[in-house]
C-alpha positions in Angstrom: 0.0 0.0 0.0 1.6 3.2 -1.0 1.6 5.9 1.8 1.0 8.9 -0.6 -2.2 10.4 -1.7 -4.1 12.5 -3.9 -6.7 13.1 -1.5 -7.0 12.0 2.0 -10.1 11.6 3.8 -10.2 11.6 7.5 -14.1 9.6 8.6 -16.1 7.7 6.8 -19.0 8.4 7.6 -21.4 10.5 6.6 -19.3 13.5 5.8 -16.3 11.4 4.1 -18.5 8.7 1.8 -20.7 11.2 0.4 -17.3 13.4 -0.3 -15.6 10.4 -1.8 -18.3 9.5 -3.6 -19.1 12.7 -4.7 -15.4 13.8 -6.0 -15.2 10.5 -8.2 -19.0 11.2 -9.9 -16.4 14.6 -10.7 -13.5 12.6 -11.4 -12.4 9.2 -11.7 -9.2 9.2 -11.9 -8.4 10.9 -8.4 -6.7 9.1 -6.0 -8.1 9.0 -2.5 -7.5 7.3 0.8 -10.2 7.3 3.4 -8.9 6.6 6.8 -11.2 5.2 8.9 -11.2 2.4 11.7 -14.4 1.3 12.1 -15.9 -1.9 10.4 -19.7 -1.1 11.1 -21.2 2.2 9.5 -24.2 3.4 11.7 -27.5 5.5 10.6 -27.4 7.6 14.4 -30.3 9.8 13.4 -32.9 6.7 14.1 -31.6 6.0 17.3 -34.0 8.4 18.8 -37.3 6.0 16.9 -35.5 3.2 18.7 -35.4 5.1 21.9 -39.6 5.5 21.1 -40.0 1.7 20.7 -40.7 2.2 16.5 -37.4 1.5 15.4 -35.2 -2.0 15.1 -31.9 -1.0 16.2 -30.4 -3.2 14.1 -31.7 -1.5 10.7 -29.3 1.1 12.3 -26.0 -0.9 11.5 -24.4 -2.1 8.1 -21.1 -2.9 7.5 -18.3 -0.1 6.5 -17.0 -2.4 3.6 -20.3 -2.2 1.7 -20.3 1.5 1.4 -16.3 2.4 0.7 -17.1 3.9 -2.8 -15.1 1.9 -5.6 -11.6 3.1 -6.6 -10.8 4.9 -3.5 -8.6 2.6 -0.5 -9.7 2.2 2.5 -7.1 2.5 5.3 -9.1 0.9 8.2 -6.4 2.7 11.1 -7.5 5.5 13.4 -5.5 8.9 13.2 -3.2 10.0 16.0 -1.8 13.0 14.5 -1.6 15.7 11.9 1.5 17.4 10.5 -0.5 19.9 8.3 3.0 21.8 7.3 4.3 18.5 6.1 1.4 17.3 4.3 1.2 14.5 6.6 -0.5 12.4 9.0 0.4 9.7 11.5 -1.7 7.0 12.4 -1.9 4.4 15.1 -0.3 1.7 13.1 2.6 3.8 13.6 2.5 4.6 10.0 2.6 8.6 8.1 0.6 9.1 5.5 1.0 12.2 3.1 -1.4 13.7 0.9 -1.6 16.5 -2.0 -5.0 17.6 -0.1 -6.6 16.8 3.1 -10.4 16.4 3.8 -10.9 16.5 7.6 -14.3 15.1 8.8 -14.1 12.8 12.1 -17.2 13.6 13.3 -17.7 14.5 17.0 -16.4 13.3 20.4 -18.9 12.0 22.9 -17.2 13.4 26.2 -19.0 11.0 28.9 -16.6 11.5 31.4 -17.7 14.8 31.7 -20.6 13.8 34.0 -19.7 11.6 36.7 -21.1 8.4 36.7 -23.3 8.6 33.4 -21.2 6.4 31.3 -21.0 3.1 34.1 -25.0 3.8 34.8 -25.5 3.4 30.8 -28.5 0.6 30.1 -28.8 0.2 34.1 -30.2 1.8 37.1 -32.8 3.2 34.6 -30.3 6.0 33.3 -30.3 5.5 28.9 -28.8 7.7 26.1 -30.1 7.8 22.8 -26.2 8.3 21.4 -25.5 5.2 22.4 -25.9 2.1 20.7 -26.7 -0.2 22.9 -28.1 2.0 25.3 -31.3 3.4 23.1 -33.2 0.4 22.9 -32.8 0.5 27.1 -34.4 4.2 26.6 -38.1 1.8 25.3 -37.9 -0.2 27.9 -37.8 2.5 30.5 -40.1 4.6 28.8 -42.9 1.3 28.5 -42.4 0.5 32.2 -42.6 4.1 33.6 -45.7 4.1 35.5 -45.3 7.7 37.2 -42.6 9.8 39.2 -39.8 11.6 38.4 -38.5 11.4 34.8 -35.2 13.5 34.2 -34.0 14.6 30.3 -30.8 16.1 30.1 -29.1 17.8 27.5 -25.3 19.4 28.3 -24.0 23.0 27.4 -21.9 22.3 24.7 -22.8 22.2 21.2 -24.1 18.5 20.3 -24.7 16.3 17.0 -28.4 16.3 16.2 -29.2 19.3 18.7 -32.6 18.3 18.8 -32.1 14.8 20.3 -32.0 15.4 24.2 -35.8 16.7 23.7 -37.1 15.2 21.1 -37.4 11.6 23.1 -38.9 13.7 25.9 -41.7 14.5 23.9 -42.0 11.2 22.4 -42.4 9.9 25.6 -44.9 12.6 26.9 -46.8 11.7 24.5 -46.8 7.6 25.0 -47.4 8.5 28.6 -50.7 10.7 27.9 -51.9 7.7 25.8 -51.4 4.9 28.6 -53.6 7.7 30.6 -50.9 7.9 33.2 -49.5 11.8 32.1 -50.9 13.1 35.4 -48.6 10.5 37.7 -45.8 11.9 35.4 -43.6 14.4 36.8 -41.3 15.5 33.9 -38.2 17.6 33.8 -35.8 19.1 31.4 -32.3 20.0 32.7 -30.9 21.7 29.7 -27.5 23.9 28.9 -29.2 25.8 26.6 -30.8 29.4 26.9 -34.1 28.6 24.9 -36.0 25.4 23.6 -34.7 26.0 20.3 -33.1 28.9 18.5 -35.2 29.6 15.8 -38.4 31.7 17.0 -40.7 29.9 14.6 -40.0 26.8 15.5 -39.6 27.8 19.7 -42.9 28.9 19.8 -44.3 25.2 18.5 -42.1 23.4 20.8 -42.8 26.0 23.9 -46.6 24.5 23.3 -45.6 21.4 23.2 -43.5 21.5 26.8 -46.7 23.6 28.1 -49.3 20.7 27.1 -46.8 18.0 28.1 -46.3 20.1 31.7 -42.6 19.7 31.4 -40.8 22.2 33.8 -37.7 23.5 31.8 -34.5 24.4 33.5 -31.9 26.2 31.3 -28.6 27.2 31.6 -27.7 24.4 34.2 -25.0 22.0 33.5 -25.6 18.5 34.4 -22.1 16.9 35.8 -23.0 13.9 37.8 -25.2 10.8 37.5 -25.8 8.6 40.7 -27.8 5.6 39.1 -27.8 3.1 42.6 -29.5 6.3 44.5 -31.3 8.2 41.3 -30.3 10.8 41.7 -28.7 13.7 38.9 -26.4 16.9 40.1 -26.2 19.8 38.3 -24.6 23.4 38.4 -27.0 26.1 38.3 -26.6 30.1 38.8 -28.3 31.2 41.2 -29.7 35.6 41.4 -26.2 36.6 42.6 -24.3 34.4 39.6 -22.8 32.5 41.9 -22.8 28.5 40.7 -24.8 26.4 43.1 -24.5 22.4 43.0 -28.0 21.4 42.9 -29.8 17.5 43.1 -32.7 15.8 41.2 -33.9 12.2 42.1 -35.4 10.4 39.4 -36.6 7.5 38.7 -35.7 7.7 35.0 -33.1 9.4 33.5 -32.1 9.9 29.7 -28.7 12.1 29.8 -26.7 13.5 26.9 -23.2 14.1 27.3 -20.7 16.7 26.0 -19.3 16.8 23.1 -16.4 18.3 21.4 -13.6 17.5 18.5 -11.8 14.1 18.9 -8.7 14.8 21.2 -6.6 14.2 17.7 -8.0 17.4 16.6 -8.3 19.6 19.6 -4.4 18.5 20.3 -3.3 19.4 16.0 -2.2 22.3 14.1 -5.4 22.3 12.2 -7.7 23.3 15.7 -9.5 26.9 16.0 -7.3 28.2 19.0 -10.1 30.1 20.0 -12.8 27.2 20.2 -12.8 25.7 23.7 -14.2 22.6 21.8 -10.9 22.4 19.4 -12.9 22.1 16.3 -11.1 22.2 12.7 -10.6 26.1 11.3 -12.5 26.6 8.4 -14.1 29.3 6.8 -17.7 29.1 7.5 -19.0 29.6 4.1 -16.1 28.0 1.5 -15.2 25.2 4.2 -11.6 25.3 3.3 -9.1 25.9 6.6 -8.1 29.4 7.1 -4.6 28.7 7.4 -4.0 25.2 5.2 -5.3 25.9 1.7 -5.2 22.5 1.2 -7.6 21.2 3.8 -10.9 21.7 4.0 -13.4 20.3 7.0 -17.2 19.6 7.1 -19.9 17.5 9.2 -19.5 17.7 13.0 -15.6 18.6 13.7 -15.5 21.9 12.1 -15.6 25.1 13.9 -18.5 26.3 11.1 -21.4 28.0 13.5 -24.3 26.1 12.2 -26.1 22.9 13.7 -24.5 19.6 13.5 -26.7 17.5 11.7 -26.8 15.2 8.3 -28.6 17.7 6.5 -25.8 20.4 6.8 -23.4 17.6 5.5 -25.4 17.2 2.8 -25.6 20.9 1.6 -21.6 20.8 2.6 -20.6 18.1 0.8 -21.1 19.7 -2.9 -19.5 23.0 -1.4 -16.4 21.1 -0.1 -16.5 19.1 -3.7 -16.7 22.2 -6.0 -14.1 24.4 -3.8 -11.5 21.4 -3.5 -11.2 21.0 -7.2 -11.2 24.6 -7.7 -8.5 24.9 -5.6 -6.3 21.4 -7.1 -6.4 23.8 -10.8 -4.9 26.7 -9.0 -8.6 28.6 -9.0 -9.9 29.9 -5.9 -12.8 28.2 -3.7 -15.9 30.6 -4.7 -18.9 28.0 -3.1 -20.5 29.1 -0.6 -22.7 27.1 2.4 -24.6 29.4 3.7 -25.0 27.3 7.2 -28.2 25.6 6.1 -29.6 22.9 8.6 -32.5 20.9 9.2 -33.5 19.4 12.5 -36.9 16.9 12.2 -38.5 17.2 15.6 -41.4 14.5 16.9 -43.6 16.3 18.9 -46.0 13.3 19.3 -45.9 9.6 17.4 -47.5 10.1 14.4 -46.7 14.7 14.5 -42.9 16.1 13.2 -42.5 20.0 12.9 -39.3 19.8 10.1 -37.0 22.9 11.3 -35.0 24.1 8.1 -32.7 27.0 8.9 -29.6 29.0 8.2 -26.5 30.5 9.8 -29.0 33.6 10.3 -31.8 31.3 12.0 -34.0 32.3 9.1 -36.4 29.4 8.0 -35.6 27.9 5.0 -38.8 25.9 4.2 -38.3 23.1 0.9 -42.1 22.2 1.6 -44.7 24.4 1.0 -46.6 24.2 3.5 -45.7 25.5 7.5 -42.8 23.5 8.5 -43.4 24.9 11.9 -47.0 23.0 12.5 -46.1 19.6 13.1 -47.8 17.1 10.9 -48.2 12.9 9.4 -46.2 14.0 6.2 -42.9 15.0 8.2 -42.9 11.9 10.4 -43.2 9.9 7.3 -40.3 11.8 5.8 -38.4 11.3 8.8 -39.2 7.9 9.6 -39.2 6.0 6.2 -38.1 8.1 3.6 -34.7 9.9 5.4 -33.3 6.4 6.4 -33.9 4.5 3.1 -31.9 7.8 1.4 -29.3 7.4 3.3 -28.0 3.8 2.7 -29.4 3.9 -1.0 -28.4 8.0 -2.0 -26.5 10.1 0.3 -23.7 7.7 0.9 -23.1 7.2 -2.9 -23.0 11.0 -3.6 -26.2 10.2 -5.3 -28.5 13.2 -3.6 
């Protein structure tokens, strides 16, 4: 295997098969790399439908090999670091790597040490996280066998993949709770790191309806840091008048909990890291997605320091941008595309009901359908529930939409 490349991807997932693919649809004669060490591929965004009891988990999980587009080699090692000013990139085989260009697109880091406790509770003491594997289909069972009390949805300060996940299985489970008539034993509570349900005012004011019907009390701005699953109980960090951090206590007697995220300690400890980003994501222009220092990288999906929402639908409107600017730039002409931070979260707010939040780096709604995205409705949940997943094994992976 030679150690020199045309093109070197870093992830292949979302972000890095639909590049790949898409660059060879271009041209298909380049020579690319994709360096990634993982032999299952994983559809994440149904893990909340599995977390609501409507989903097999393992529709979820294919294998890598069947979706490494033809003609590009697949270098199944794990990065450990980059030498941008070298062109290179060392890996945990011990091996370096060099490249002509560089495509940098990881994904995110799930940081569950951050919270004490949350990752040894995981699928036990009735404590579940939807961005876990095997934990979501533990989030069904608790949700089937609640029959009232204290149920505890957490969602941490930092930005998060899928921003809408930490609430959207709250309300799916509002909602299965008010159809078993038990809503009324239900004492429901939303521990978030946020400032506001959501950040786009259209869609808030649906989902602030939604938490009023369901009688969710929402606590924002508090920052969940410990998990005691054998006593049920969650600690937080919450300012009280004076802004003076108090440590704080919830028992439950379930809990779903999210846990920080940030850039994979490779990036946050490289050359190619935004010094100024506490969560060490890759240094890109946020509208060509080339680095700001390295000409010859470019970043997209969850890793970059781009100010936009971190979901698959941004990768999918990066992806071209990314494609277009990186052959601009490989015939000496400059990167003119332009993502205009474009982003769309689906949000349940009952089984059956999904309000479809399209927006920009402006929070303006950017509605494909015409009718009001903001009203949740039966088309939307079909979207999300049959038609997104079979796209993505049978289009977006192959560059195809």
């Amino acid at each position: 295997m030679t150690n020199h490349y045309q093109i070197l991807i870093v992830g292949g997932g979302n972000a890095g098969l639909a590049t790949a693919a898409q660059l060879l649809r271009k041209n298909s004669n380049l020579k690319i790399g994709i360096i990634d060490p993982a032999s299952k591929h994983y559809y994440q965004p149904a893990w909340t439908l599995v977390g609501a009891g409507i989903f097999d988990i393992a529709k979820t999980e294919r294998n890598q090999a069947d979706f490494i587009p033809k003609n590009t080699t697949w270098i199944k090692e794990a990065v450990t670091e980059f030498k941008p000013n070298e062109n290179a990139l060392i890996t945990n085989a011990g091996k370096q790597y060099s490249y002509d260009y560089l495509i940098v697109c990881p994904g995110i880091q799930l940081d569950w040490a951050k919270v004490k406790g949350l990752k040894e509770n995981l699928g036990t003491n009735n404590v579940s996280c939807n961005y876990d594997f095997k934990s979501a289909p533990y989030t069904w069972e608790m949700i089937k066998n609640f029959k009232g009390g204290t149920a505890v949805f957490t969602n941490p300060t930092t930005p998060i993949k899928c921003g809408g996940a930490p609430h959207k299985i709250m309300y799916l489970a509002v909602d299965y709770w008010r159809k078993q008539g038990i809503l009324d034993k239900c004492n429901v509570h939303y521990l978030s790191g946020a400032s506001v349900i959501f950040g786009v005012k259209e869609y808030a004011a649906t989902l602030t309806e939604v938490v009023k019907k369901g009688n969710i009390k929402v606590h924002f701005g508090v920052n969940v840091n410990e998990i005691d699953g054998a006593n049920k109980t969650v600690y937080y960090l919450e300012k009280n008048a004076e802004g003076v951090e108090e440590r704080k206590e919830m028992k439950f007697d379930i809990c779903h909990a999210v846990p920080p995220q940030s850039a994979p300690d490779f990036i946050k400890a490289s050359p190619l890291a935004d010094a100024a980003s506490p969560f060490g994501y890759v240094e890109v222009n946020k509208n060509t997605l080339q680095h700001t220092r390295f000409a010859n990288v470019f970043s997209l999906g969850d890793s970059t320091n781009a100010p936009c929402s971190k979901t698959g639908a941004a990768i999918r409107k990066q992806v071209p941008v990314v494609v277009a600017n990186l052959l601009a730039v490989m015939v000496s002409q400059t990167a003119t595309a332009q993502y205009d931070g474009y982003s769309a979260c689906p949000i349940p707010t009952a089984y059956g009901k999904l309000m479809l939040a399209e927006f920009d780096y402006t929070n303006t709604p950017k509605m494909t359908f015409p009718i009001n995205q903001a009203k949740p409705n039966w088309a939307m949940w079909l979207l999300k529930t049959k038609v997104l997943p079979w796209l993505y094994w049978n289009k977006i992976l192959s560059g195809k939409a």
